[in-house]
Backbone as CSV, one residue per row, in Angstrom:
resi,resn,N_x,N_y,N_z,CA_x,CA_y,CA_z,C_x,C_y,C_z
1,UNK,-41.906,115.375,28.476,-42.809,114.935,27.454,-42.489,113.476,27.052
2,UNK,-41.476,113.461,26.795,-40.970,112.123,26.499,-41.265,111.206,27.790
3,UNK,-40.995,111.460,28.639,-41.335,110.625,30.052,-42.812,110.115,29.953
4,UNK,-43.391,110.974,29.873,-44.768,110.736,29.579,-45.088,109.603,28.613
5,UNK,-44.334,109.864,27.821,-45.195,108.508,26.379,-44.452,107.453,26.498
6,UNK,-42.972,107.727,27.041,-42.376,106.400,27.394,-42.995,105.391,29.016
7,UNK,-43.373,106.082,29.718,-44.128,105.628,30.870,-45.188,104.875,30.987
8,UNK,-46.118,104.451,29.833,-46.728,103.102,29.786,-46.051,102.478,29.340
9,UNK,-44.932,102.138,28.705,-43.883,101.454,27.899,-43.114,100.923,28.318
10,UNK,-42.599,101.745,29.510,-41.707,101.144,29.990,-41.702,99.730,30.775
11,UNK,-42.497,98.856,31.188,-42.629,97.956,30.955,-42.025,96.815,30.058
12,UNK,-42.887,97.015,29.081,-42.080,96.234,27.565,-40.633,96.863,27.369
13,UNK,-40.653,97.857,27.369,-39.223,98.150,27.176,-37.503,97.383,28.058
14,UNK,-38.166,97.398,29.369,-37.546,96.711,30.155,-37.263,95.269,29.936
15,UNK,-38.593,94.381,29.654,-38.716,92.920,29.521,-38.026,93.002,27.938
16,UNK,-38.301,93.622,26.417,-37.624,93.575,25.186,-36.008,93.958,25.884
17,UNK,-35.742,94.689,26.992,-34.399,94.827,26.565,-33.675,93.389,27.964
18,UNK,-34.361,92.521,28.901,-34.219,91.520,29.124,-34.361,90.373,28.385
19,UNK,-35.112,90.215,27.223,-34.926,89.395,26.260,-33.970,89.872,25.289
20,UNK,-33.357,90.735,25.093,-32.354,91.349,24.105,-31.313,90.697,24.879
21,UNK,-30.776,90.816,26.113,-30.162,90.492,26.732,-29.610,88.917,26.993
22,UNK,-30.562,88.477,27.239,-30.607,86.649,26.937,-30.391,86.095,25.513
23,UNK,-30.715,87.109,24.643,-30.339,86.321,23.164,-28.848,86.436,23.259
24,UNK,-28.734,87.383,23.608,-27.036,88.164,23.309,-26.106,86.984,24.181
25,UNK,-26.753,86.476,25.421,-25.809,86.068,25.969,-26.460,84.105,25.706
26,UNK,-27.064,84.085,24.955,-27.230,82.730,24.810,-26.296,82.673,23.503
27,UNK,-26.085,84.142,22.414,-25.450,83.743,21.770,-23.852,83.458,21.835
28,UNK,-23.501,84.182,23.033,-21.919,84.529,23.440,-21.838,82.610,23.588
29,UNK,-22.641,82.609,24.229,-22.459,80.793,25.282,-22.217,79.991,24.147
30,UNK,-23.297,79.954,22.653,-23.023,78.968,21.641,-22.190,79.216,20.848
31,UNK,-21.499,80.469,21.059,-20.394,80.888,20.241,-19.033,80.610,20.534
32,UNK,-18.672,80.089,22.411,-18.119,79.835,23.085,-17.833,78.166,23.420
33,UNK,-18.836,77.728,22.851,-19.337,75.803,22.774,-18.592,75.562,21.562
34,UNK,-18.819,76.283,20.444,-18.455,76.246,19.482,-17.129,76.158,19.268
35,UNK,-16.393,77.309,19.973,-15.312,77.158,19.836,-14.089,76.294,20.371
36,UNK,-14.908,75.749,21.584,-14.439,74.590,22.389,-14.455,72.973,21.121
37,UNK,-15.497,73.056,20.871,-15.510,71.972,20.103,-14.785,72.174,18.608
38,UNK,-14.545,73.065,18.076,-13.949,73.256,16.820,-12.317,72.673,17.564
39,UNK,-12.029,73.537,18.546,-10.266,73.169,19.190,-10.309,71.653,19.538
40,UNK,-11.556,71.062,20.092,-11.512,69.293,20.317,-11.434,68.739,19.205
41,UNK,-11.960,69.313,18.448,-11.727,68.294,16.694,-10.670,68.375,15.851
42,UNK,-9.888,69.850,16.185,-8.444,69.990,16.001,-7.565,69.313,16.418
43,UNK,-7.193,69.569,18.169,-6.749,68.550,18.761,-6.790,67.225,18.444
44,UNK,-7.709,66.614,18.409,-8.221,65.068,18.000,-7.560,65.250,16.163
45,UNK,-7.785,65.592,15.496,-7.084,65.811,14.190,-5.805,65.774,14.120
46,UNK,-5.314,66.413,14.900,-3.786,66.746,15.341,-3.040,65.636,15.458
47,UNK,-3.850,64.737,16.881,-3.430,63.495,16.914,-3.262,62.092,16.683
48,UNK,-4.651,62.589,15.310,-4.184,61.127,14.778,-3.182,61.437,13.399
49,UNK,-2.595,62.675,13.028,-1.531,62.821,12.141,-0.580,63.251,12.766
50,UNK,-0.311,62.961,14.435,0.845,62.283,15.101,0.937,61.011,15.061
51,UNK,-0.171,60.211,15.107,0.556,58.875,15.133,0.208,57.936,13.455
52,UNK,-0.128,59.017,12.477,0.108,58.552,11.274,1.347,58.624,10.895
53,UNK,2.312,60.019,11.101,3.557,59.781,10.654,4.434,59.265,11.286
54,UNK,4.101,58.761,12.616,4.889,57.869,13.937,4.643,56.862,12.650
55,UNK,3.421,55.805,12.467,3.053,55.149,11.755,4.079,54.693,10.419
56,UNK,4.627,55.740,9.899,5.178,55.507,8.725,6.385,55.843,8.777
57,UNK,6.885,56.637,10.190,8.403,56.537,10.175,8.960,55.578,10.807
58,UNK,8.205,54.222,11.428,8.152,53.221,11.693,8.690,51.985,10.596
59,UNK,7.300,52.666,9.527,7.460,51.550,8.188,8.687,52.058,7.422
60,UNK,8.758,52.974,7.357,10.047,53.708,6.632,11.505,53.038,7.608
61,UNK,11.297,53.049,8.770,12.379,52.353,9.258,12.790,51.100,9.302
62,UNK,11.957,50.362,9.223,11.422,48.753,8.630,12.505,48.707,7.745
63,UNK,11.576,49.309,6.289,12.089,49.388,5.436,14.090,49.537,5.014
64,UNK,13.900,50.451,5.745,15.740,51.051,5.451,16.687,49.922,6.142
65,UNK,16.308,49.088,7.236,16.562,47.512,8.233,16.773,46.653,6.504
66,UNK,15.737,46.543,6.299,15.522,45.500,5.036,16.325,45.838,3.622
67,UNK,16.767,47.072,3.730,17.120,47.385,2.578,18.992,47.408,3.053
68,UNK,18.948,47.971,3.933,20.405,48.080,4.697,21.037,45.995,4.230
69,UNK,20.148,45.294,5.131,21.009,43.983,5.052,20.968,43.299,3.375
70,UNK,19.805,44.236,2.485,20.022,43.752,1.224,21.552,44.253,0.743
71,UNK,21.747,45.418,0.803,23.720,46.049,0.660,24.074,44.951,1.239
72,UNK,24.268,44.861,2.323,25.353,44.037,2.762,25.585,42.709,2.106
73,UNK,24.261,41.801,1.596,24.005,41.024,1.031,24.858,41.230,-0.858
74,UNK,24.624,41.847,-1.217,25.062,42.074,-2.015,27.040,42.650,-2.109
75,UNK,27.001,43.621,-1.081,28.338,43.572,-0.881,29.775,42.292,-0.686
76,UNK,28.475,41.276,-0.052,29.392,40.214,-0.219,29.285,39.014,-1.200
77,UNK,28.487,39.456,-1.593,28.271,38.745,-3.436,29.569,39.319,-3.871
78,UNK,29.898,40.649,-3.777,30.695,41.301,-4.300,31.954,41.017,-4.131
79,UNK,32.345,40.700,-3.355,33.555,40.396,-2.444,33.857,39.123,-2.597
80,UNK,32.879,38.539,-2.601,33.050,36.665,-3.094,33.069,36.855,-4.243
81,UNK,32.895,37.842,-5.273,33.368,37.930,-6.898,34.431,37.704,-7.453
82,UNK,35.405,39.213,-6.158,36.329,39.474,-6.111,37.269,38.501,-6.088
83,UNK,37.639,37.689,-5.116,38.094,37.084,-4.605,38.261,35.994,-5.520
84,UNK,37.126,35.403,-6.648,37.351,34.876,-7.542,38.382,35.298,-8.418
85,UNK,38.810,36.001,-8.396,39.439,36.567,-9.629,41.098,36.488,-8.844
86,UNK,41.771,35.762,-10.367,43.001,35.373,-9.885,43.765,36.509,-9.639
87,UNK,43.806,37.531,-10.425,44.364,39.211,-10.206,43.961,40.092,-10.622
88,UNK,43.165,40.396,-9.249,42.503,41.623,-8.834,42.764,42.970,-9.432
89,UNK,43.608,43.128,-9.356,44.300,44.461,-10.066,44.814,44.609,-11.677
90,UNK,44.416,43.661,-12.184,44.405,43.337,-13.804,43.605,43.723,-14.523
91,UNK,43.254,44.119,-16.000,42.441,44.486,-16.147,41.743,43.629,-17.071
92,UNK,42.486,42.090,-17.534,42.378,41.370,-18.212,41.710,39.847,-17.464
93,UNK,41.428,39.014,-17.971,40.855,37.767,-17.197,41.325,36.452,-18.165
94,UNK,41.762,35.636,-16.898,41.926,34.565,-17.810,40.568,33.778,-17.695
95,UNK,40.567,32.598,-18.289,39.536,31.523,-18.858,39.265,31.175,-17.647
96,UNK,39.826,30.924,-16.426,38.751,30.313,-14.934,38.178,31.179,-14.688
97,UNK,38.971,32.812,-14.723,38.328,34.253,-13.664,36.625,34.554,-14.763
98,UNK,37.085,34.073,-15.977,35.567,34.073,-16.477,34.353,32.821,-16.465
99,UNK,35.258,31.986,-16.113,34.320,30.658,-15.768,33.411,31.285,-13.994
100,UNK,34.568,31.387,-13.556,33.995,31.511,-12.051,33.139,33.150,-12.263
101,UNK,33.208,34.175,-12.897,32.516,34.835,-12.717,31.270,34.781,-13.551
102,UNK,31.157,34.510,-14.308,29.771,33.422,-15.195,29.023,32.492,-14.294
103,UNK,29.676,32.236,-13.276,28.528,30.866,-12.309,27.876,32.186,-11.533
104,UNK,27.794,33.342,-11.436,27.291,34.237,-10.219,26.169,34.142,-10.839
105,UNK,26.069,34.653,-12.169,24.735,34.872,-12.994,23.850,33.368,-12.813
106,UNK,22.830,33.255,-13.375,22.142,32.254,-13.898,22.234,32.019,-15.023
107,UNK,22.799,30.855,-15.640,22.405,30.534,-16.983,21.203,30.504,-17.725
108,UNK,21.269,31.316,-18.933,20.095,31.615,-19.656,18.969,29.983,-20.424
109,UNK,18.491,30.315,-20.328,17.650,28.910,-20.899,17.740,28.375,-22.226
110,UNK,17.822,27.465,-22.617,18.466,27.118,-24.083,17.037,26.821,-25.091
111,UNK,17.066,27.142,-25.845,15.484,27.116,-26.759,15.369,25.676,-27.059
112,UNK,14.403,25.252,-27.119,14.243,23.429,-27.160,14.551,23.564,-29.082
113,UNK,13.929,24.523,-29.975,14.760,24.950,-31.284,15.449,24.490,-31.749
114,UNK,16.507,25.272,-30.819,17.843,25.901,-31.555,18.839,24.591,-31.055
């Protein structure tokens, strides 16, 4: 019975379930594009925050170069302080060890005033 009423039908039935078929697999394909291109824009994302923090552990290294020879710079400010000082191991200063350690500074500016 059923054969019967499905038997002019079958036709359409065949071609609806060949177009069922093509949607399904046109959708697999853009679902599959999709996902190719979501991983290319990752990738590509990926790599330019590889060479952003290349970028800045670069400048950061710069930096620590510039800051490194400022110590040293200063260390031997320090050392040329030292060395001013008639005894080192004192805890007192005479009148040159404070003359000579007073020239390191800059003298303050005198008020045209006062």
């Amino acid at each position: 019975m059923i054969a019967i009423i499905l038997a002019p039908l079958k036709k359409y039935l065949l071609m609806g379930a060949a177009a069922a078929a093509l949607l399904y697999g046109a959708y697999l394909y853009g679902h599959h594009v999709a996902n190719e291109e979501h991983e290319q824009a990752a990738l590509t994302q990926r790599i330019k925050d590889l060479n952003l923090g290349i970028a800045i552990t670069a400048a950061d290294q710069a930096k620590l170069v510039e800051q490194q020879s400022r110590i040293d710079v200063l260390k031997k400010e320090l050392a040329d302080a030292r060395a001013k000082i008639s005894r080192p191991d004192d805890t007192c200063f005479e009148p040159d060890d404070v003359d000579g350690l007073l020239d390191i500074w800059p003298k303050p500016a005198t008020s045209p005033a006062g």
